[in-house]
Structures are given as C-alpha cells and as structure tokens.
N, C-alpha and C positions, 0 to 999 in steps of 0.2 A: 661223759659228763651228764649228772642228774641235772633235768631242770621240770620246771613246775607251771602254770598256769599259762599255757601257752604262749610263749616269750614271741618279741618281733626278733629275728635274728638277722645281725649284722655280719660283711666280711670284708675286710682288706687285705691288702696283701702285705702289711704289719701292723703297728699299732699306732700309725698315724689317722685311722679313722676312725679313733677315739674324738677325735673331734667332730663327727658328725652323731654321733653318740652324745658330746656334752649338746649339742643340739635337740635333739630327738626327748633326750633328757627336760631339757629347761621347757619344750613345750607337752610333753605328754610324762607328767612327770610317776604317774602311776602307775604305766608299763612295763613289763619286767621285757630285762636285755638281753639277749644271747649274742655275744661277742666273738667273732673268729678272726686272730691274729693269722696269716698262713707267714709269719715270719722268716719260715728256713729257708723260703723260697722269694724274698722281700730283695731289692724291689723289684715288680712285675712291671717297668717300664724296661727293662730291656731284655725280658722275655717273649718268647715267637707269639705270636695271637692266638697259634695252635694249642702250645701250651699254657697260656693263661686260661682258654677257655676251658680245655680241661680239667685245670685248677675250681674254675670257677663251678663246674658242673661237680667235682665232687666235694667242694666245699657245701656247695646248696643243698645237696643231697642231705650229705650232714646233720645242716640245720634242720633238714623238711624232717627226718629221723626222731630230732628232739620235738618235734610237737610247733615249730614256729608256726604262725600263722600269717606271716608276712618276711618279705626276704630284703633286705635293704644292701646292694653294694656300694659303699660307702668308699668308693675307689671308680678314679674318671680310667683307668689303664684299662682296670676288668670291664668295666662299662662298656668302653668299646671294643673291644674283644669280644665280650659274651653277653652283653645284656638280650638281645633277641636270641640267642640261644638260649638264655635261662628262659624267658617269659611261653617259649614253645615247651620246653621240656617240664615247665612246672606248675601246677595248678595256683600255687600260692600268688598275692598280687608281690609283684617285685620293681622297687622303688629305687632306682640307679640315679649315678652321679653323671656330669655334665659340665666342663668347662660354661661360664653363664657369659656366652658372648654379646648375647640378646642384652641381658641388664646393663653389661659393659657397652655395647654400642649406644646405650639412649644414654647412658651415666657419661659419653667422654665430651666434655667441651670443645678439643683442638684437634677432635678427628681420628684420634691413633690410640687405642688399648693394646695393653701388654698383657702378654699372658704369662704364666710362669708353669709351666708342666711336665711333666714325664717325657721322654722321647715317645714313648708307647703311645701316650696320648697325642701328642701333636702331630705323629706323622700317622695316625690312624684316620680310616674314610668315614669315620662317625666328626671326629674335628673339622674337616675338611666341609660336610655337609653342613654344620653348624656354621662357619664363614658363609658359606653358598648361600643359608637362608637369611640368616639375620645380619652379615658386617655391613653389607650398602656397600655405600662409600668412607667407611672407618676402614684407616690402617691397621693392620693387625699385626706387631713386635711381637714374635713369639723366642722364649729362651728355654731351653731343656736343664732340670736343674734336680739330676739324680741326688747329688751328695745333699740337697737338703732333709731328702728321704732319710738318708744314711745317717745326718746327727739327729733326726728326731727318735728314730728307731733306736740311734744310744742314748736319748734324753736328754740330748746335747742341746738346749733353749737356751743358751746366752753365752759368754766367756768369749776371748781373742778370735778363735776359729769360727763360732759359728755367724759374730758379727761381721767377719772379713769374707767370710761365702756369700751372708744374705745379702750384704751391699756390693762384690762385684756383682750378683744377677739385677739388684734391683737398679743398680747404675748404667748397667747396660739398657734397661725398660725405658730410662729416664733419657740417659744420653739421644734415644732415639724419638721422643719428645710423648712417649705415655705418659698420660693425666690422668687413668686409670689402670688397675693393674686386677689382672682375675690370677685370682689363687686358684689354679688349675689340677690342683692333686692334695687328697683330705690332711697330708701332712703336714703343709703349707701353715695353715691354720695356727699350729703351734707354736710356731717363728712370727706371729704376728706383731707382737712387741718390737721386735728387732726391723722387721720390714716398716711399721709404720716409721720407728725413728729413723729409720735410712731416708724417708721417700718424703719426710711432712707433710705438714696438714693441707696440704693445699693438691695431693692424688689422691683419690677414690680406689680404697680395697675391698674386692669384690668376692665373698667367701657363699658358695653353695649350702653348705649344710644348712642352715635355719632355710631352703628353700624347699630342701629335701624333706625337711623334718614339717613342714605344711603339706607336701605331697604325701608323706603316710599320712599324716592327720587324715587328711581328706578323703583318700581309700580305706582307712580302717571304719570311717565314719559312714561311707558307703553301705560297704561288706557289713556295718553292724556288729563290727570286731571291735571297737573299743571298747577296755577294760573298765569298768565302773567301781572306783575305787577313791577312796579320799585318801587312801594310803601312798607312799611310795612304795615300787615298783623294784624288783633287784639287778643286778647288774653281774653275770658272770661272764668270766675271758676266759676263752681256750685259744692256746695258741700251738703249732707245729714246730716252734725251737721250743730254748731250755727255759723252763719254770721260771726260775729266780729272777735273773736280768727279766723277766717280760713284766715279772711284778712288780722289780723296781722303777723300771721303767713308768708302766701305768701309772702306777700310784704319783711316781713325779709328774706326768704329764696331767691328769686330771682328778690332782690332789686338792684343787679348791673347791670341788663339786662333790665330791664323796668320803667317806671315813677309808677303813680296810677295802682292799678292791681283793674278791678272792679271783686267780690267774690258776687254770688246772690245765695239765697238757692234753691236747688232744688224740686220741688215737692214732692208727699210722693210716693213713688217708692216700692210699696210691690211686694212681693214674697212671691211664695207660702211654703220656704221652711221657717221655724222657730228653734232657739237651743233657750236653757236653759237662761230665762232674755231675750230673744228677739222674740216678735210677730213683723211679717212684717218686715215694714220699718223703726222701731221704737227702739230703747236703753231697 
C-alpha cells in the first residue's frame, strides 16, 4: 500500500475502529489516515495476549514501514495486550485505547457503571489496574459482548438481530442498576443508535474515541507533527481479509463522513506466533 505525506496510522483488530477514525477525523480533519483492518484474525477478544501482541507488533511494524508518524491502537483488546510492548519496541508516539472508567466513575449518579467489552479486555491486568486506580467505591457491572463485534464487522447496525443482541447486554447493565454505561471496545460505537434506544435518556454512554483523538492532538502538537493544512487529509484501509465485504462494510459504517472509501488488501503479514486453525497470516 502506497501512502504519502506522512499518515497517523491506525489498527484494529477489524473495522470496528473506524470509529475512532470518525473521531481523529472530526478533530484533526487535515491528517491523512493509514487504516489497518487485521480482520482474518477479528475478533482479538478471544485471542491469547501472546498472540495479539504479536499481531500487534507486526501490524505496527507495518505502519512504521509506510512513513506513519504516530501509531494509534484503536482497540482496548490490543491495548492491553501490547500497548507497552509497542511504546518499547517503537520510536513513534503511540496513542492506545482504554475502557474510560475514571470518566465513568465521576459521570455515575447511583454508584455502579457498566461496561460492555471484550472478554480480552475485561479479564486483562491493564482493566483490572484501571478499577484498582479510579473505581472507589463505584460498582463496576461488567458484560463480555463478542457477537456485537461480529454484527459490526458484517455491518449489521440495526434489523431484528442486532436490536435483540444490544438490548439482552444492555438490559443485563440495567437490570443491575448501571446509570452509565462505557462502551469498552472501538466497535461499540457503531451500535450507538440501538444502545441509546435500549437504555434512554436518562444512562450516561461513555465512548473513548474523541478522548483518544485529543490525546494525538496533543502529541502531534508536541512533536511538532501536525500537518499544516486547510485541506482535508486521506483516508486509506488495508485490511488482512477479502477486499469487497471490507469495502462494503466501511463504506456502510462511515458513510456519512466520507465519499468513496478506497479498502486495498494488505500483504501477508505473518507471525511467529500461531493458535488452533491459524498458521501465520492466514484463517
């Protein structure tokens, strides 16, 4: 994949953090994007932490190859998995996601926030640290909710199924008496529509990306890396599945922010670590 002007490069472990992209997008909107889907391998919540982080070091790699000048993992699974292994192995500033229990703890009125995340993420020792510093005395209702991954990843934002998935998790948050609710993995986001009508106006939805997208601001602004531009900025996807579905996908997922979204496949990107049905780079 050609790319040009020094892009910030992103990576998830599908194209659910394309939502932290329309973020990063609405405030630095003259940036060019290097996007990496790692798809074939989606979702990275019930992958070993050994093998995401592997994932995770040769995806970065990757990016650092194309010219990025900042590394954004736009995914709380890899986050904790690999974010201090990326930030040791890579010179570039790299800007990772985080279940936001801190904002959740001051935002809940009746004591108890919900989280909604990955198994990867919730039973990882980065979540658990983040209780440790910021919950207090806030309940913390945590629910593991792969399959929302899984209709985002088919583009599946609304119809019989994906309303009957978001409101069993989000009725479990509730039943346990959550007044806020953190969207804990960048896919989340997508489903927003459908979580807010489950939950009403009256819970607090707590989504990271515009927090993330202040954190690069403020490292590029540093570094003396932002782009000086009145123009907008481009936006390529590479992804590790098949072409087609990743573009129809994109394009439905963050079709009200962009025109044509170009989706190129990425080369074969192996690692040395392998699970069960997966050699390398491969399904």
């Amino acid at each position: 994949m050609a790319t040009a002007f020094d892009p910030i490069g992103i990576f998830d472990s599908g194209l659910g953090g394309l939502s932290v992209v329309q973020a990063i997008r609405s405030l630095l909107p003259a940036e060019n994007l290097l996007y990496v889907a790692d798809s074939a391998h989606a979702p990275y919540g019930g992958r070993s932490p050994a093998f995401i982080r592997e994932r995770a070091l040769t995806l970065a790699g990757f990016l650092q190859a194309q010219q990025a000048k900042a590394l954004v993992v736009a995914c709380n699974t890899a986050t904790a998995a690999a974010a201090e292994t990326l930030r040791a192995r890579f010179a570039l500033p790299v800007i990772a996601m985080e279940p936001a229990v801190k904002l959740a703890a001051a935002a809940t009125r009746c004591n108890v926030v919900g989280v909604l995340a990955t198994q990867g993420t919730l039973a990882s020792a980065r979540f658990a640290g983040l209780l440790a510093r910021f919950a207090g005395d806030v309940r913390v209702v945590t629910r593991p909710a792969a399959d929302l991954v899984r209709l985002v990843e088919r583009g599946e934002l609304d119809g019989a199924q994906a309303i009957r998935r978001v409101e069993a998790h989000v009725n479990y948050l509730l039943h346990h008496g959550s007044d806020t609710i953190v969207l804990g993995c960048t896919h989340y986001p997508h489903l927003r529509p459908l979580i807010e009508r489950a939950v009403g106006p009256d819970v607090a939805i707590i989504d990271t990306g515009p927090a993330v997208a202040r954190q690069l601001r403020a490292r590029l602004t540093e570094l003396g890396l932002l782009r000086a531009s009145a123009g907008s900025g481009s936006l390529r996807i590479g992804t590790s599945a098949a072409v087609e579905p990743a573009r129809a996908v994109s394009q439905h997922l963050i079709r009200a922010h962009y025109g044509a979204v170009v989706v190129e496949a990425l080369p074969a990107l192996r690692t040395s670590q392998c699970e069960p049905g997966i050699q390398g780079g491969a399904r």
